[in-house]
C-alpha positions in Angstrom: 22.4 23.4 -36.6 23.1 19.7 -37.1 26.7 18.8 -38.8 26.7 17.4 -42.4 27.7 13.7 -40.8 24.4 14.0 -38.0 22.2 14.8 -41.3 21.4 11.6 -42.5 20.5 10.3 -39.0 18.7 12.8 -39.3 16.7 12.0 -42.2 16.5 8.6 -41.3 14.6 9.7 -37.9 12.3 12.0 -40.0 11.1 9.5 -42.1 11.1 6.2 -39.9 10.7 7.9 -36.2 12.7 6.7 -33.3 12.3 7.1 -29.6 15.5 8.4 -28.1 16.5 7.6 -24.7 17.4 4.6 -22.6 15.0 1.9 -23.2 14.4 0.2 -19.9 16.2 -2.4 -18.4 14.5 -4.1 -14.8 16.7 -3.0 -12.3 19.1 -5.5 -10.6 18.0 -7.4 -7.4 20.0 -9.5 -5.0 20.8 -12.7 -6.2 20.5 -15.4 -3.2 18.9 -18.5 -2.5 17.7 -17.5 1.3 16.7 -15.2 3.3 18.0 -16.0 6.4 21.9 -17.5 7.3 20.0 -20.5 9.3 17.1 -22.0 7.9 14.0 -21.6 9.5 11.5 -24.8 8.3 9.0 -25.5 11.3 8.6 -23.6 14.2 6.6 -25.2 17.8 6.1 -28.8 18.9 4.2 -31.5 17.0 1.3 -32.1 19.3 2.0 -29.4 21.9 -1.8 -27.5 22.8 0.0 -24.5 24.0 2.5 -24.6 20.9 1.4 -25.8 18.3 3.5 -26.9 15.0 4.1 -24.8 12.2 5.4 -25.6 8.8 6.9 -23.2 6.3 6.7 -24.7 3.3 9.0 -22.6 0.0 5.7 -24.1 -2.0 2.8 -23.3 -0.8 0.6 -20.9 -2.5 -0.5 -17.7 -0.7 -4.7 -17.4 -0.7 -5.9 -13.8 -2.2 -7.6 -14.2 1.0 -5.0 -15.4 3.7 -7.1 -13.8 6.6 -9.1 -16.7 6.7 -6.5 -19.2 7.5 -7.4 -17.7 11.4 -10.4 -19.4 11.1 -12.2 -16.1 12.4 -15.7 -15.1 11.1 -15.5 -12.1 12.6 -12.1 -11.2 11.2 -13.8 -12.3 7.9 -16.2 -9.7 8.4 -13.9 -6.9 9.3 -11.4 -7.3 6.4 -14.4 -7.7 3.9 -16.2 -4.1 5.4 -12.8 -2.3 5.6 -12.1 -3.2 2.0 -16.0 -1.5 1.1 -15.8 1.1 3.0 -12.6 2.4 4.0 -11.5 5.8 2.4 -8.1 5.0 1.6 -9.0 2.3 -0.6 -11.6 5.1 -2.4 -8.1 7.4 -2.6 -6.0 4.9 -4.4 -8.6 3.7 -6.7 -9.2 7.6 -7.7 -5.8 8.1 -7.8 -5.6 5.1 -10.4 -8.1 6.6 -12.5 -6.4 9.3 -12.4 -3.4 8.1 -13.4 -4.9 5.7 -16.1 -6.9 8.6 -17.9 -4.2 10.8 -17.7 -1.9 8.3 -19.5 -4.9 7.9 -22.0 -4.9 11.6 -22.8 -1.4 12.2 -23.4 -1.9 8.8 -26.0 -4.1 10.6 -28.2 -1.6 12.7 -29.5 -0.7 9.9 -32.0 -3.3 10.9 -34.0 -4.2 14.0 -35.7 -6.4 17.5 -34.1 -9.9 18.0 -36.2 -11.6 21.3 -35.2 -14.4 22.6 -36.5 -15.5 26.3 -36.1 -18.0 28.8 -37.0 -17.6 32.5 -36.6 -20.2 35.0 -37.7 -19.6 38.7 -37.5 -21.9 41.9 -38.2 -19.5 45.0 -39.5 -20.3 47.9 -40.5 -17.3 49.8 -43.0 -16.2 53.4 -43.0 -16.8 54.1 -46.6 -16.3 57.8 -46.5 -12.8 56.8 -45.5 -11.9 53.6 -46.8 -12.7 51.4 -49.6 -15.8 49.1 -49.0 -15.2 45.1 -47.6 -17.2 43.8 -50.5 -17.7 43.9 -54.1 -21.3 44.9 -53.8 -19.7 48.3 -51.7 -22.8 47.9 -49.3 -21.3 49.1 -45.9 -23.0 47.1 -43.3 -22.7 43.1 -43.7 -23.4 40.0 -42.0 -20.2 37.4 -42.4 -20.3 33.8 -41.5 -17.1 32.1 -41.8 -16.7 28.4 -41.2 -13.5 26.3 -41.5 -11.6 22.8 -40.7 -8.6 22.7 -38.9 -6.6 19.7 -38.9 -2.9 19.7 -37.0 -0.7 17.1 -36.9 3.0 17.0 -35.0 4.7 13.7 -36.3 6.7 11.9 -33.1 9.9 11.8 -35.1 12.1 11.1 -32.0 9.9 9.7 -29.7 9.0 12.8 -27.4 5.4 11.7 -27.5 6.1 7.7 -26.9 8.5 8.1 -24.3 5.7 10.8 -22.7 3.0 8.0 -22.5 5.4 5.4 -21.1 6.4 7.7 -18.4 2.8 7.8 -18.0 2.0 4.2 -18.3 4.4 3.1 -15.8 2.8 6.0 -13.4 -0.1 4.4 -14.0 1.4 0.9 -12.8 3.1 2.7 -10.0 -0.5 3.3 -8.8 -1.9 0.4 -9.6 0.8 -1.3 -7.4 0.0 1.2 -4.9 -3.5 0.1 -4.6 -2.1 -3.3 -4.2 -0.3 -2.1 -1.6 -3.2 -0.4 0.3 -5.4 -3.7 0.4 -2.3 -5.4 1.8 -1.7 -3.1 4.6 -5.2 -2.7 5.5 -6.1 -6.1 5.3 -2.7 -6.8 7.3 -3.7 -3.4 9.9 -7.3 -5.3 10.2 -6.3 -8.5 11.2 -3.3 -7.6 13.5 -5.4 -5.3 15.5 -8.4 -7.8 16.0 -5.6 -10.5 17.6 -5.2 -7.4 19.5 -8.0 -6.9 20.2 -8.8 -10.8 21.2 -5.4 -10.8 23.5 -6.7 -7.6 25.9 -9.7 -9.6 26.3 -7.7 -12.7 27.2 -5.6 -10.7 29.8 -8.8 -8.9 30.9 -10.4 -12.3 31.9 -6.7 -13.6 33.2 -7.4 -10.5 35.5 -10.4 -10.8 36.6 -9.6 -14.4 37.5 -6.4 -13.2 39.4 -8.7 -10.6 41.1 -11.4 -13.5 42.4 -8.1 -15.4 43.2 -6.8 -12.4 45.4 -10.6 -11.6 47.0 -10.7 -15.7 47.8 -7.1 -14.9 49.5 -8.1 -12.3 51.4 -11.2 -14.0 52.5 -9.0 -16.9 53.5 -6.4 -14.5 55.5 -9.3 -12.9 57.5 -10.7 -16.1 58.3 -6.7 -17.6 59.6 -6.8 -14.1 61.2 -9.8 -14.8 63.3 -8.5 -18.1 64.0 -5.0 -16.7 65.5 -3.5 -17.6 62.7 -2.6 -14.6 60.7 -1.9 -11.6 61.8 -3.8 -7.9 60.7 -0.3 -7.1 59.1 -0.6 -10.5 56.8 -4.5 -8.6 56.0 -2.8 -5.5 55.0 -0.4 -7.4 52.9 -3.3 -9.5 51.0 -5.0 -6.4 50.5 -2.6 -4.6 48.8 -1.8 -7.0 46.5 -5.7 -7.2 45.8 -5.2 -3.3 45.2 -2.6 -4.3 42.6 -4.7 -6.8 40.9 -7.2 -4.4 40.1 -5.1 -0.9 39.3 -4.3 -3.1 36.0 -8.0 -3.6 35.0 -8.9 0.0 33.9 -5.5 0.2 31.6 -6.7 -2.7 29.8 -10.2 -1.8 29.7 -9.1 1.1 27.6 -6.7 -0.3 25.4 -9.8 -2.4 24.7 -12.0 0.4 23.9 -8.9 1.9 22.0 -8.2 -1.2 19.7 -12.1 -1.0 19.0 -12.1 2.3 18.1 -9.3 1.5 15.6 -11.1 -1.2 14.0 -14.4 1.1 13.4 -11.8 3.7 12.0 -10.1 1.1 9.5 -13.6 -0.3 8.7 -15.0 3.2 7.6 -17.5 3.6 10.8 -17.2 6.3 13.4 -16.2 4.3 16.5 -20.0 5.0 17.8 -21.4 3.0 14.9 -19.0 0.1 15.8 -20.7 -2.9 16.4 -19.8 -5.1 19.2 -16.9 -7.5 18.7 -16.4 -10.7 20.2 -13.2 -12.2 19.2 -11.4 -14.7 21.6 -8.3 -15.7 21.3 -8.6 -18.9 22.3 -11.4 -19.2 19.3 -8.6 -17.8 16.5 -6.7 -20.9 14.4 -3.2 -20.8 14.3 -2.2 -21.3 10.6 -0.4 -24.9 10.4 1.3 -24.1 7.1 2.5 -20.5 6.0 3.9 -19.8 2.9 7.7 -18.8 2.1 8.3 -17.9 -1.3 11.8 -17.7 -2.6 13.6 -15.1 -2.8 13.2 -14.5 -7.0 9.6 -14.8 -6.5 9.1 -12.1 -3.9 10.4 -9.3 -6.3 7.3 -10.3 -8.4 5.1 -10.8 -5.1 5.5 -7.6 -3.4 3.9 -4.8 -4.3 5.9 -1.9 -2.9 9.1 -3.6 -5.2 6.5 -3.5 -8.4 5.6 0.1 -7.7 9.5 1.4 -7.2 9.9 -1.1 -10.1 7.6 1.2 -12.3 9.0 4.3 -10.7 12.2 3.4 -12.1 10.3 2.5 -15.8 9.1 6.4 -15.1 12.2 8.0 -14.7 13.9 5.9 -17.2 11.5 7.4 -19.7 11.5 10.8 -19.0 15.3 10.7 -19.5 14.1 10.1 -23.1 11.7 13.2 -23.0 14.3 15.4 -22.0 16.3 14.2 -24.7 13.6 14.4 -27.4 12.9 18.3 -26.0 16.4 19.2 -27.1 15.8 18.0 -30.9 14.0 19.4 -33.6 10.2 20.0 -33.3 8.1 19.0 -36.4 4.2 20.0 -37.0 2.5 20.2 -40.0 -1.9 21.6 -40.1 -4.2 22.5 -42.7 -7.2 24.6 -42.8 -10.3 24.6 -45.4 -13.0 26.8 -44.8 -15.2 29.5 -46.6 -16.7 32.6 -46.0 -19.8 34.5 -47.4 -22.4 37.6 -46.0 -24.8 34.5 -46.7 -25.1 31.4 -45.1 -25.8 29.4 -47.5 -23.3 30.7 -49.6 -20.0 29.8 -47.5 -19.1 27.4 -49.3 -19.7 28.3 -53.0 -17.2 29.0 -55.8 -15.0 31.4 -55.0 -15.7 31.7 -51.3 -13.5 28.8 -49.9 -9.8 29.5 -48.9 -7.8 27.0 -47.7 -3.9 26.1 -46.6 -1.3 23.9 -45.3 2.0 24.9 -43.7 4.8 22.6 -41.8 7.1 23.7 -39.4 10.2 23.1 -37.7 11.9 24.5 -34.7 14.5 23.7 -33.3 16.2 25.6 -30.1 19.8 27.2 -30.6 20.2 28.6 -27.7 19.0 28.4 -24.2 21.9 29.2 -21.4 21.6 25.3 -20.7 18.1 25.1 -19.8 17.4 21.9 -21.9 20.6 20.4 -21.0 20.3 20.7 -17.5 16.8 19.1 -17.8 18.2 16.3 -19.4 20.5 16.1 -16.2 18.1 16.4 -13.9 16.2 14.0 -15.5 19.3 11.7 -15.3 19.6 12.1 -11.7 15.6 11.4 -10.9 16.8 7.8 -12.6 19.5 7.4 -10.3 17.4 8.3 -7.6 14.6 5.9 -8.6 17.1 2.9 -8.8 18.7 3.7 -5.6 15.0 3.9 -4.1 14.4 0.5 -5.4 17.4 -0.8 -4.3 16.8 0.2 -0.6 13.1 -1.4 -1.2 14.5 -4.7 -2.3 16.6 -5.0 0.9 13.7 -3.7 2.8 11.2 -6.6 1.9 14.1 -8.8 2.1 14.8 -7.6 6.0 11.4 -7.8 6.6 10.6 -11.6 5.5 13.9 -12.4 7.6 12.8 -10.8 10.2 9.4 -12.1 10.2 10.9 -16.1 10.5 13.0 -15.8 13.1 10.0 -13.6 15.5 8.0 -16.8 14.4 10.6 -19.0 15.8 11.3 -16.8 18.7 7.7 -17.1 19.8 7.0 -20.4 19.1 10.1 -21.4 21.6 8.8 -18.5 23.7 5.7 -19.8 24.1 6.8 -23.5 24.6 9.0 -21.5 27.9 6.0 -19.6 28.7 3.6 -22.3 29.3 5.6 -24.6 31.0 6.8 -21.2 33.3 2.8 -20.9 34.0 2.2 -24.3 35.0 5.2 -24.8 37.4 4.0 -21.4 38.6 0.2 -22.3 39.3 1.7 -25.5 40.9 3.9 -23.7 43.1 0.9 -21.1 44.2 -0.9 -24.0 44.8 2.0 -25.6 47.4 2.2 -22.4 48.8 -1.7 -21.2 49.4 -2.1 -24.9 51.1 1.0 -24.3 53.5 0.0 -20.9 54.4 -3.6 -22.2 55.1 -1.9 -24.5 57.1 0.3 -21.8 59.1 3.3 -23.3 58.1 4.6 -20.1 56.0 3.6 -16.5 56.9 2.2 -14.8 53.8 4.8 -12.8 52.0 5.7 -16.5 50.3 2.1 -16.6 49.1 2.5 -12.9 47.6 5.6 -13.7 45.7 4.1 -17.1 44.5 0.7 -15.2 43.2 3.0 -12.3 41.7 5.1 -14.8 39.5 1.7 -16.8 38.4 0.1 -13.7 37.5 3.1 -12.4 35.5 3.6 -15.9 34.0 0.0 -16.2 32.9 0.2 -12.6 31.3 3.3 -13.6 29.3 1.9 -16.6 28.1 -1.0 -14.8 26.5 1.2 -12.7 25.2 3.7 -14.9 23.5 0.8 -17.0 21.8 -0.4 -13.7 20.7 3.0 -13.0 19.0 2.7 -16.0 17.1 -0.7 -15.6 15.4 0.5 -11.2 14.7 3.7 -12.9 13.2 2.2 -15.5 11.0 0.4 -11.9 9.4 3.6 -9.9 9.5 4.7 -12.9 7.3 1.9 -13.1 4.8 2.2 -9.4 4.8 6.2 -9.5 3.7 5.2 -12.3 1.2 2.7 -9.8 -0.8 -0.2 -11.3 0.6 -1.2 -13.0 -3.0 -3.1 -10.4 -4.8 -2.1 -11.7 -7.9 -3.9 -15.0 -7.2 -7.8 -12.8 -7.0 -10.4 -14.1 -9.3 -10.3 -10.7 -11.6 -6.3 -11.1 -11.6 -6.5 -14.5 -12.9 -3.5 -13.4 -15.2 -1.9 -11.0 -13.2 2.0 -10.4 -13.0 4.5 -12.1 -11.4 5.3 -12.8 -13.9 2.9 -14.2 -16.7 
């Protein structure tokens, strides 16, 4: 029972209604200026063909549709047909309908429950036994009743409200969610069609080392003939054209492999995937990429928003929990009428009618509501801490993400001069062998450290165009700047 000092709160809540609970506060997030302890502003050299410049500009606006800043068509394409017709995109929309009509539901209990029923009934009474059902003593009737029932239950301390903000910030957590699924397909899409174009890239580098190694091996038979080599220099240039070619098939399937992923992501069985014909040489390396600051991206992300809501979730239910442990108010009335004639129900002295309130309230349950409220208390702490380590996630990731970039842009820059010098050197030494002035284990080494030169180049330039995604990625990828989000959070 409430104490004589907690009665005219309670009065006061009965007649103005509050919503007990916290109300919620955005949780705190990191306060710095960077995101790395050295700044990171360009990356590769102005005017360099093998590395080209970037510049990471803090305000730059990231495109709703930063694929196309890879100047691929065909990567176009594949984002647009994943987006239609992959089925985890169909998930989280159904999951946000779900979540938005559930929330809807639970908002209707503002309002009051009209019910209309009808109930007719033929009886026969034992009148040998007991006293007839109506005044005209016939024993065997026909009764229609029909009545209104309207119910009511007054949100006095906010059990209701604090229900449907749980339920609205659900809703946002899925919304975000969704978010979140464009972004990491989109992101899956394009990372695995530069995949895609780099195995073709070292599939061609091969073949070319493999016509280079059959032109050797011509060349050693024909010194051979001449006196000039020896069948054990043959056996030498044959083997490494063995080698050349034992790394064809591996590629070949990682080829097919990376294909089969992109039917998947597009929604196609890999059988129905068309033919793909993306070079890498073709894609655009983005000149400018975005880097919001550090405030912005807790707006920008979408996986922050969604733990964000989580927390708004949580924080509300603490409320619920509360509001279960007050008093319970409800108040319904009922007007009907009754008659062995249809027409009749509602005449004088056949309606009936009532109205009764009630009031519960729970004195004792071992704990039960207490330890809901605590367990309630503890899912908020859990959501904050969640959010936290989310924050400092997407925070790791953007770091992360610039210095890879400037990694590979000074790896590449090493890589392509290591290729040149190398094709030079291969050169030098093919010539001097032709010549006999070297045996060929000189020429073997020279090819070996062309081939792996060439390779890494192609790989490092690769790095740089699935790092400039990783970073549009980190940013949020700008859903909030699509047409139909014209006025989309962060942060109005």
């Amino acid at each position: 029972m409430p104490s004589k000092a907690a009665l005219p709160a309670l009065l006061a809540a009965l007649l103005g209604g509050c919503a007990v609970g916290p109300d919620f506060q955005r949780p705190a997030t990191p306060q710095t200026s960077s995101y790395t302890t050295r700044a990171v502003t360009q990356t590769g050299e102005a005017g360099s063909a093998e590395a080209p410049q970037q510049q990471l500009i803090a305000s730059k606006t990231i495109d709703a549709q930063w694929w196309t800043a890879f100047g691929s068509e065909t990567i176009n394409q594949l984002v647009a047909a994943a987006f239609s017709h992959n089925p985890g995109i169909d998930g989280a929309r159904a999951a946000l309908r779900q979540a938005r009509e559930t929330a809807e539901a639970q908002r209707s209990s503002y309002f009051p429950t009209l019910q209309a029923s009808y109930s007719p009934s033929k009886q026969r009474n034992a009148v040998g036994t007991i006293s007839p059902t109506l005044t005209t003593g016939d024993p065997v009737y026909t009764l229609h009743t029909a009545q209104l029932n309207i119910s009511f239950v007054p949100d006095v301390f906010g059990l209701n409200r604090r229900t449907v903000e749980s339920l609205t910030a659900q809703q946002e957590v899925q919304q975000f969610q969704l978010e979140a699924t464009y972004l990491t397909l989109a992101s899956n899409v394009v990372s695995n069609a530069i995949q895609l174009a780099l195995v073709r890239a070292q599939i061609q580098a091969n073949q070319e080392i493999i016509r280079a190694a059959e032109s050797a091996l011509e060349g050693t038979r024909r010194q051979a003939a001449a006196g000039f080599a020896s069948a054990l220099d043959i056996a030498a240039q044959e083997t490494a054209l063995a080698q050349a070619k034992l790394a064809l098939p591996p590629l070949q399937k990682q080829l097919d492999q990376t294909r089969d992923l992109l039917a998947v992501l597009t929604g196609v069985t890999p059988a129905e995937m068309q033919p793909l014909q993306i070079d890498l040489a073709d894609l655009k390396l983005p000149a400018e990429l975005p880097v919001s600051l550090p405030s912005q991206l807790i707006e920008q992300r979408p996986d922050i928003r969604a733990a964000e809501a989580s927390v708004h979730a949580a924080s509300a239910q603490v409320g619920v929990a509360l509001a279960n442990r007050l008093p319970q108010f409800s108040l319904s009335a009922t007007d009907g009428g009754t008659a062995t004639v249809f027409s009749s129900m509602f005449a004088s002295g056949n309606q009936f009618w009532s109205v009764t309130g009630n009031a519960t309230q729970t004195l004792f349950d071992f704990g039960n509501l207490k330890h809901k409220q605590n367990a309630a208390e503890a899912a908020l702490d859990q959501a904050a801490a969640q959010y936290k380590t989310t924050v400092l996630s997407a925070f790791q990731n953007v770091a992360d993400t610039l210095y890879a970039l400037d990694a590979d842009s000074k790896a590449v820059s090493v890589a392509a001069s290591a290729e040149s010098i190398a094709a030079k050197n291969l050169k030098l030494t093919r010539e001097q062998f032709r010549l006999g002035a070297i045996p060929i284990a000189p020429v073997l080494i020279a090819e070996q450290a062309w081939q792996q030169s060439r390779l890494s180049l192609l790989q490092n330039q690769a790095a740089r165009y699935s790092d400039s995604v990783a970073l549009f990625q980190a940013l949020g990828g700008g859903w909030w700047n699509r047409p139909e989000l014209a006025n989309a959070d962060p942060r109005k």
